[in-house]
FIFIFI-220186 format. One record per residue (C-alpha): y, x, z; residue in three letters. Coordinates in steps of 0.05 Angstrom, whole numbers, m for minus. Example, Ala and Ser with C-alpha at 12.3 -4.5 7.8 and 13.67 -1.06 7.14 Angstrom:
<nodes>
m90:246:156:ALA $
m21:273:143:SER $
</nodes>
This chain:
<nodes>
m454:575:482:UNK $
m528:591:511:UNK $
m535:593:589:UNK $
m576:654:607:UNK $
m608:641:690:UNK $
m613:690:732:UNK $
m691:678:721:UNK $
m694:691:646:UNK $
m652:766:661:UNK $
m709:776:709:UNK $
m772:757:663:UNK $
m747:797:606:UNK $
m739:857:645:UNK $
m807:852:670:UNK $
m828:839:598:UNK $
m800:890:560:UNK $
m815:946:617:UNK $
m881:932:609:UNK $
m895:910:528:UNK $
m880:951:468:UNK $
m878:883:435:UNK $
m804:839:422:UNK $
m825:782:475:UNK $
m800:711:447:UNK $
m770:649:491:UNK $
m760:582:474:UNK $
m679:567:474:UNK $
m644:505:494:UNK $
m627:462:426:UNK $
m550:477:406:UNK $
m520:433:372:UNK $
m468:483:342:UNK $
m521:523:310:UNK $
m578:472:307:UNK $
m622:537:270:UNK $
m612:566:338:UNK $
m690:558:374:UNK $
m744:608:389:UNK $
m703:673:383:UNK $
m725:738:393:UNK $
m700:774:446:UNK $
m680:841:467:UNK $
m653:884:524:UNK $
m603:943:531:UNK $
m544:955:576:UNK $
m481:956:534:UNK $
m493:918:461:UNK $
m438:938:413:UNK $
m406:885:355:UNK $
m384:924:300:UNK $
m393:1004:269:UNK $
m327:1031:246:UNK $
m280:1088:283:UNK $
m284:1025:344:UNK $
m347:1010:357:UNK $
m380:1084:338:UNK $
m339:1117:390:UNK $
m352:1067:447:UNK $
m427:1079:432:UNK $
m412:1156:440:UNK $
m386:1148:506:UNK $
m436:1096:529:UNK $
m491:1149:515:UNK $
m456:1188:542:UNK $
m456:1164:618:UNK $
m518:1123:617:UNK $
m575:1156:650:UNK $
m627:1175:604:UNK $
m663:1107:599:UNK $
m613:1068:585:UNK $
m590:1041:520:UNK $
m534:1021:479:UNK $
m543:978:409:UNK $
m494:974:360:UNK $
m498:915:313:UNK $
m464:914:245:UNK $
m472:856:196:UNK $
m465:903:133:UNK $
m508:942:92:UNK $
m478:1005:117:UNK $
m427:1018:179:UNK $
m364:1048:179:UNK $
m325:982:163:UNK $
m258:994:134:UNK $
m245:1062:173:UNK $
m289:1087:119:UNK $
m225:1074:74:UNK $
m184:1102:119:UNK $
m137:1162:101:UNK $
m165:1202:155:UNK $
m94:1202:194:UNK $
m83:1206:259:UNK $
m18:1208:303:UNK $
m18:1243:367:UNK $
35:1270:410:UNK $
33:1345:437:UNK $
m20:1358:388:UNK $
m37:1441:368:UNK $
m3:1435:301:UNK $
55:1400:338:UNK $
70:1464:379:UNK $
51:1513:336:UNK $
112:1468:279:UNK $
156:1471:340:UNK $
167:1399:334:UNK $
195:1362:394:UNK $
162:1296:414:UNK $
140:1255:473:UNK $
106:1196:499:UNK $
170:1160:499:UNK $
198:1173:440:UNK $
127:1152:402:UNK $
132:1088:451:UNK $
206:1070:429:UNK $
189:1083:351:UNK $
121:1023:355:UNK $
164:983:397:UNK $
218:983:336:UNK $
166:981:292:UNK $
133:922:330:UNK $
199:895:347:UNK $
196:894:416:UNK $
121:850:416:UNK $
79:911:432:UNK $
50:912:507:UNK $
81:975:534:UNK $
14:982:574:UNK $
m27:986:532:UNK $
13:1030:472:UNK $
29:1076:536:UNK $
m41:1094:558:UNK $
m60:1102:476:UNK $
1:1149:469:UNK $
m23:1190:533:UNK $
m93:1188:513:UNK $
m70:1212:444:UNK $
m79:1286:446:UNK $
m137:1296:483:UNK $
m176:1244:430:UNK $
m150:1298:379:UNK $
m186:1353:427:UNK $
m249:1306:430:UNK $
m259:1300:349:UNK $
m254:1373:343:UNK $
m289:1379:408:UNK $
m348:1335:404:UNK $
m351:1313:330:UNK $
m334:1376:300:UNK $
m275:1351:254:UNK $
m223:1397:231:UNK $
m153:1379:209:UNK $
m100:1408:163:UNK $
m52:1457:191:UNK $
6:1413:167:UNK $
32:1359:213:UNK $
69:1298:171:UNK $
123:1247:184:UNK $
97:1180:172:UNK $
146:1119:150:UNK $
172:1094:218:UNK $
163:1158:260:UNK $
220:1198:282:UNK $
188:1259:272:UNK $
122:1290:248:UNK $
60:1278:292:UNK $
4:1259:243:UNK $
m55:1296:228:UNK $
m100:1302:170:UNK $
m172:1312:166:UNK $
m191:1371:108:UNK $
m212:1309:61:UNK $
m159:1262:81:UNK $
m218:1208:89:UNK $
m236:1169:149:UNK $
m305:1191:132:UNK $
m287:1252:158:UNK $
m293:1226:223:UNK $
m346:1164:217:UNK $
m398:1210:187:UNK $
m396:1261:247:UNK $
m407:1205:293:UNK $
m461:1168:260:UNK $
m497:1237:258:UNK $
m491:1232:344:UNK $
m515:1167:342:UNK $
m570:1183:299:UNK $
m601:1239:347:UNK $
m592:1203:405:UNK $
m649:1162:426:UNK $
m613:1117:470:UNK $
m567:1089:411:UNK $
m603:1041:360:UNK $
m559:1015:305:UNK $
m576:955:275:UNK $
m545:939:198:UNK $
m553:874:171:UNK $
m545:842:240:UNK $
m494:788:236:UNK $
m462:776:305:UNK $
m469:697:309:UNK $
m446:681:386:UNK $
m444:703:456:UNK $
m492:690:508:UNK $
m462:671:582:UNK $
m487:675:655:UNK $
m515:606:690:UNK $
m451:590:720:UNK $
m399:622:665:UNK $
m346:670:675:UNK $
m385:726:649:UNK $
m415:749:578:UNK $
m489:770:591:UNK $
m510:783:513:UNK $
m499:765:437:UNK $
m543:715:392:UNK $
m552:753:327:UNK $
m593:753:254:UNK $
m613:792:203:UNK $
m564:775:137:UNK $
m623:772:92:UNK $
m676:737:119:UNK $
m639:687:175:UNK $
m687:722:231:UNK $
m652:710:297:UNK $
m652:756:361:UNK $
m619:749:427:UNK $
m597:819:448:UNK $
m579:814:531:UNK $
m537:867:562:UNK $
m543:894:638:UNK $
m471:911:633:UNK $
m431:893:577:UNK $
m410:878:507:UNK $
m364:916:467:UNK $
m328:874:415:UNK $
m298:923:359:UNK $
m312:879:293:UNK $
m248:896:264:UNK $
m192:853:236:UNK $
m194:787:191:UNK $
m154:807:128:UNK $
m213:801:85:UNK $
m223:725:120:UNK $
m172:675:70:UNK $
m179:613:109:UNK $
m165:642:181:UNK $
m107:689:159:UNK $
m74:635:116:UNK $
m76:588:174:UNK $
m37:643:215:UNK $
7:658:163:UNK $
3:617:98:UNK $
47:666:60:UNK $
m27:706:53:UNK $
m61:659:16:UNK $
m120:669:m32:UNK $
m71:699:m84:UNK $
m54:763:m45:UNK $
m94:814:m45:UNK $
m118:859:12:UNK $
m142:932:19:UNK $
m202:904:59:UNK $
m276:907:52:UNK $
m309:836:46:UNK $
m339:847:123:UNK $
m260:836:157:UNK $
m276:767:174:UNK $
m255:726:240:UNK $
m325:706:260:UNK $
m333:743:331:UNK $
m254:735:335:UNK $
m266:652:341:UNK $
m323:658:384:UNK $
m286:698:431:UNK $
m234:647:428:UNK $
m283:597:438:UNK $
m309:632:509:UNK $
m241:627:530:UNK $
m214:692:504:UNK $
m139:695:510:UNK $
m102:709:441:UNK $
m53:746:430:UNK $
3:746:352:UNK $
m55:726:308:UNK $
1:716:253:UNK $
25:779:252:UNK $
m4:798:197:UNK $
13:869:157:UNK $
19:887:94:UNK $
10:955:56:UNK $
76:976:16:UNK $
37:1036:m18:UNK $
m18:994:m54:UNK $
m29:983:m127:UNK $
m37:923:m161:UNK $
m79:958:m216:UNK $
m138:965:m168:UNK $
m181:929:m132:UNK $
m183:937:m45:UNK $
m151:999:m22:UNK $
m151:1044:m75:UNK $
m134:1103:m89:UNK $
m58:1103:m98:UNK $
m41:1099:m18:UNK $
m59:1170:m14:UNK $
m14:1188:m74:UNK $
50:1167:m44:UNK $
19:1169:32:UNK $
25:1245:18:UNK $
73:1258:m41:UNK $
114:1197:m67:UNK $
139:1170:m6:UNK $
158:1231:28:UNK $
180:1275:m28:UNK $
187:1220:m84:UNK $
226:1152:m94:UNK $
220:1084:m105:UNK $
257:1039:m155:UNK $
263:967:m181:UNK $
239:975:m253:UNK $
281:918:m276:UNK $
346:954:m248:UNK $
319:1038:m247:UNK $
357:1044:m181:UNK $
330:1057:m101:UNK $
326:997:m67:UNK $
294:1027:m2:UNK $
279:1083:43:UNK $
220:1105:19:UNK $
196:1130:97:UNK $
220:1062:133:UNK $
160:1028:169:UNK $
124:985:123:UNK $
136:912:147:UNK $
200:931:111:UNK $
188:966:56:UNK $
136:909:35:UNK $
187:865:39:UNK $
233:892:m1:UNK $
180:902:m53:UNK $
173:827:m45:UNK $
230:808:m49:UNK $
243:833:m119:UNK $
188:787:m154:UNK $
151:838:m189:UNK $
118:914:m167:UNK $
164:967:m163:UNK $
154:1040:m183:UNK $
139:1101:m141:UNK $
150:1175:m176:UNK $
158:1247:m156:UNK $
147:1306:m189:UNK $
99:1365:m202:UNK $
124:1406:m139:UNK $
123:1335:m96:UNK $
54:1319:m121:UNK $
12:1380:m95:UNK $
23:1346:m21:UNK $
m21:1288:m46:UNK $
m69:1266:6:UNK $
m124:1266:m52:UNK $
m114:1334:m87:UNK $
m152:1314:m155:UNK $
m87:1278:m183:UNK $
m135:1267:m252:UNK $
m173:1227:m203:UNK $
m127:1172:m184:UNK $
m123:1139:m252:UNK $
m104:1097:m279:UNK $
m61:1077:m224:UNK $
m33:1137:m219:UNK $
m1:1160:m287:UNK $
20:1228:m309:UNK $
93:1244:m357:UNK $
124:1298:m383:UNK $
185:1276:m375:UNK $
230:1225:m327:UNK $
245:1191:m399:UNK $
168:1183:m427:UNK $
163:1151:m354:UNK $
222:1101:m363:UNK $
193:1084:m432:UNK $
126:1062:m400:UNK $
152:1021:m344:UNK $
210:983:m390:UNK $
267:1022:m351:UNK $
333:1049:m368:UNK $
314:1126:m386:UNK $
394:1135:m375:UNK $
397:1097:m308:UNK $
338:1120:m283:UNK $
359:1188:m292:UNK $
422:1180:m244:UNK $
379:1153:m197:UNK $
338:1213:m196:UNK $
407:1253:m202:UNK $
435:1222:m135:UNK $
369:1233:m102:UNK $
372:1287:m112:UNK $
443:1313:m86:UNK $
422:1272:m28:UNK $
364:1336:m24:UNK $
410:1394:m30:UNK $
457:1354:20:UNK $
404:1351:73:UNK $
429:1274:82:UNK $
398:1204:49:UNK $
467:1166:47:UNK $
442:1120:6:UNK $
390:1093:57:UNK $
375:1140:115:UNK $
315:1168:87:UNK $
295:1228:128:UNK $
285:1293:91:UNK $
233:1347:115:UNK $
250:1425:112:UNK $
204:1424:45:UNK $
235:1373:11:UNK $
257:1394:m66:UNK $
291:1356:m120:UNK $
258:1321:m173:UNK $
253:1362:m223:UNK $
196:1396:m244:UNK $
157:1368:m302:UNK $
102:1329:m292:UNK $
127:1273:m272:UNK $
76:1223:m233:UNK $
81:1148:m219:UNK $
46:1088:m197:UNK $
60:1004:m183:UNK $
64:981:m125:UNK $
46:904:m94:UNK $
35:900:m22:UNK $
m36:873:m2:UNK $
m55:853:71:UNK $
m69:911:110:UNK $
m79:905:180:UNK $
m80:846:232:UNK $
m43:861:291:UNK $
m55:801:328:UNK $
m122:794:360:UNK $
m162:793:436:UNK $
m117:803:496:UNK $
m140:868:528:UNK $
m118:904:594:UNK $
m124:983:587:UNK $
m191:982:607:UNK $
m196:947:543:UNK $
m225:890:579:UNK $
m212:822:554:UNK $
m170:765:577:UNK $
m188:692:595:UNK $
m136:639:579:UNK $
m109:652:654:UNK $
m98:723:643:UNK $
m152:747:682:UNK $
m213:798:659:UNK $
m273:756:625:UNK $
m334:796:655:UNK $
m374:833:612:UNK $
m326:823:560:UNK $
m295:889:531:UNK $
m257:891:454:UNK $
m234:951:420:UNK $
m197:967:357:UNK $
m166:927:302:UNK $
m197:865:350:UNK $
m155:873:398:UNK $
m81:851:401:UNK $
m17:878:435:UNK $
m25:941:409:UNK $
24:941:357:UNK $
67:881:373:UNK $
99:858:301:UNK $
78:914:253:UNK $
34:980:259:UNK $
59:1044:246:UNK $
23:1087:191:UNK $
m36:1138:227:UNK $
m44:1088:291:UNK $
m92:1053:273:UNK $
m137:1103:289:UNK $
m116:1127:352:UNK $
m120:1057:376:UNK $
m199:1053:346:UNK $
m219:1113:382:UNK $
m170:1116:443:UNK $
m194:1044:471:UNK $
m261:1051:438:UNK $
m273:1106:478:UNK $
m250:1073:542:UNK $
m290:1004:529:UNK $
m355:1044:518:UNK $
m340:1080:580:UNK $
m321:1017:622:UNK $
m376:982:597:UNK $
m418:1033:621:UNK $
m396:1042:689:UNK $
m408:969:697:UNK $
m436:936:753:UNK $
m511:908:735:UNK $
m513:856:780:UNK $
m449:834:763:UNK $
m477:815:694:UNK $
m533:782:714:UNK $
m501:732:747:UNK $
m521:747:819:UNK $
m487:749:886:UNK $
m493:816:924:UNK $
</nodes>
């Protein structure tokens, strides 16, 4: 780790108040990065790791309660931010939200606690879900506030949830949200994003304790820079599905042969060097994956909004090799992956013409090939090497189930606009879980600030997002991802912020 003096805080400030120019210092030899000499260096108050629904909103808030000189930087190793919340299904759960009232629906703090705890069996810190929960609606009120984003009227019951809370933005598309902040960021001249600027460690005060900067460089040409921070850094790099060697030594069930719905950048680089400051960690293994993805595409794809929206809720799954249910369909998705699993081969999600229209993505010609179109439940058996007969009583029972108002089979909780499947064309795609979401990551307080290995805030030091463990104990719920990005990247932008200078520099007052 590089040692920063009190000294070197005090010459760059001088330098850069008074030159246009980047000013360049000779660094100590490290013998971890031995490239590491004769950086460039640069000076802002709150330096930012990472540009997805995390790391944007943290900026936003930054800017927001800086005076008007100061300045926040946002660094982002890839060619364009937004991370994997571009890929997002633009979902987000909240409780006591507008289109919660206005559906009559009944929820509380408590009973959105009680279904991530069971979700997360029982690992989740109830501090932290807590404040997200109660911070929930009035993030809602601050997209469509601040950022401008409108949501569908209808409110939906995600797998796991005992009763509908999530929104939808218009386009069901996390760029819905990303590109509304970016266009802040872009008009405000205290912001300056940085793309091709991989993070490569953290710079510490004279005596340790504290997090003064990062060490970065440019992906393409190797160029290195030393960005210093009056106040703090804001770690919101995301998760490390994409990263085979760290997640398989976590969990060596996720090896290089399963797939994930992440883009390349999901890697565990600022994770270990947060670890290697003496971060505290927090379930690294647990380890999610996806029940709704397809192995006939590559990354996310396209068919987790198909039965996001209209198979799971209003369709089925079966076992092709036996054309029966094997699963509630709306059950949270560490077990409904396993299940899938634990049949040896991809099993097939349908619905119908009537269940389809509640797609998240509302071209349905559009999610080919994953997504497949029959005219009938027997032209559909014939492709997948079912029982047409057998597959048909499946779809019979379901059905009864519908007009009964009661799942018997396996709990499977109906809405009021829940039909029978029935109405020609028939739609279906495979389904192969793929590693989805880390839960485990940086121990965080709920001022998002990270832990040292004695449970006690490392100055300086704030993480935010998909980072950042505790969350969601064992296994995430569907739409809270999020409203854990933006909740506690909203509160580490604004507690990075409100920092103390002269705490970061390293000296006494």
């Amino acid at each position: 780790m590089i040692q920063l003096t009190p000294l070197m805080f005090y010459l760059l400030a001088i330098h850069t108040s008074t030159s246009n120019s980047n000013p360049r210092f000779k660094m100590p030899y490290d013998s971890h990065h031995p490239d590491s000499v004769d950086p460039d260096f640069k000076l802002c108050d709150v330096a930012i790791i990472g540009a997805g629904f995390a790391g944007l909103s943290s900026a936003i808030e930054a800017s927001n309660i800086l005076p008007p000189d100061g300045k926040v930087v946002i660094v982002e190793k890839m060619s364009a931010p937004g991370g994997n919340s571009v890929m997002n299904a633009g979902q987000i759960a909240a409780v006591g939200s507008r289109a919660q009232v206005l559906s009559g629906i009944e929820d509380s703090v408590e009973l959105m606690m009680e279904d991530m705890k069971k979700a997360g069996v029982d690992l989740n810190h109830p501090n932290l879900i807590r404040k997200m929960i109660e911070e929930s609606n009035s993030i809602v009120e601050w997209t469509e506030k601040e950022l401008g984003i409108k949501y569908r009227d209808r409110v939906t019951q995600l797998g796991g949830h005992s009763v509908p809370r999530t929104l939808s933005t218009l386009n069901a598309s996390g760029n819905d949200i990303i590109h509304p902040m970016l266009k802040i960021i872009k008009e405000r001249q205290n912001i300056d994003l940085l793309i091709h600027t991989g993070f490569r460690k953290f710079t510490v005060g004279e005596e340790g304790g504290h997090v003064t900067g990062i060490k970065v460089a440019d992906t393409r040409t190797g160029h290195q820079q030393v960005i210093l921070c009056r106040k703090g850094v804001v770690v919101a790099s995301g998760g490390f599905g994409a990263d085979v060697l760290f997640r398989s030594i976590q969990n060596p069930s996720f090896d290089k042969n399963v797939m994930t719905t992440n883009q390349p950048g999901a890697t565990a680089e600022v994770l270990k060097e947060a670890l290697r400051i003496g971060a505290m960690p927090v379930q690294l293994s647990r380890i999610q994956l996806g029940p709704w993805t397809s192995p006939d595409e590559h990354g996310f794809g396209k068919a987790p909004f198909f039965c996001l929206g209209a198979g799971f809720p209003y369709g089925i799954i079966v076992d092709p090799e036996t054309s029966q249910r094997f699963v509630n369909e709306l059950g949270n998705r560490y077990d409904r992956s396993m299940a899938i699993l634990k049949l040896g081969h991809p099993a097939v999600c349908l619905v119908d013409n009537e269940g389809a229209k509640h797609s998240l993505n509302k071209d349905l010609g559009g999610l080919q090939p994953a997504v497949k179109c029959f005219g009938s439940v027997k032209e559909l058996a014939e492709l997948y090497r079912m029982d047409p007969l057998v597959l048909t009583q499946t779809v019979d029972a379901y059905n009864v189930g519908v007009s009964q108002g009661e799942d018997k089979q396996f709990g499977k909780p109906f809405r009021d606009d829940v039909k029978a499947i029935e109405t020609p064309p028939f739609y279906a795609t495979r389904l192969w879980p793929k590693v989805h979401h880390c839960m485990g990551g940086l121990h965080i307080d709920e001022n998002a600030q990270v832990q040292n290995l004695d449970g006690k805030p490392i100055q300086g030091l704030y993480a935010a997002g998909e980072v950042a463990g505790g969350v969601h104990g064992g296994d995430r719920l569907g739409s809270c991802a999020t409203l854990d990005c933006l909740a506690f990247g909203r509160i580490a932008g604004h507690q990075a912020a409100t920092a103390r200078v002269t705490e970061l520099a390293g000296r006494k007052t």
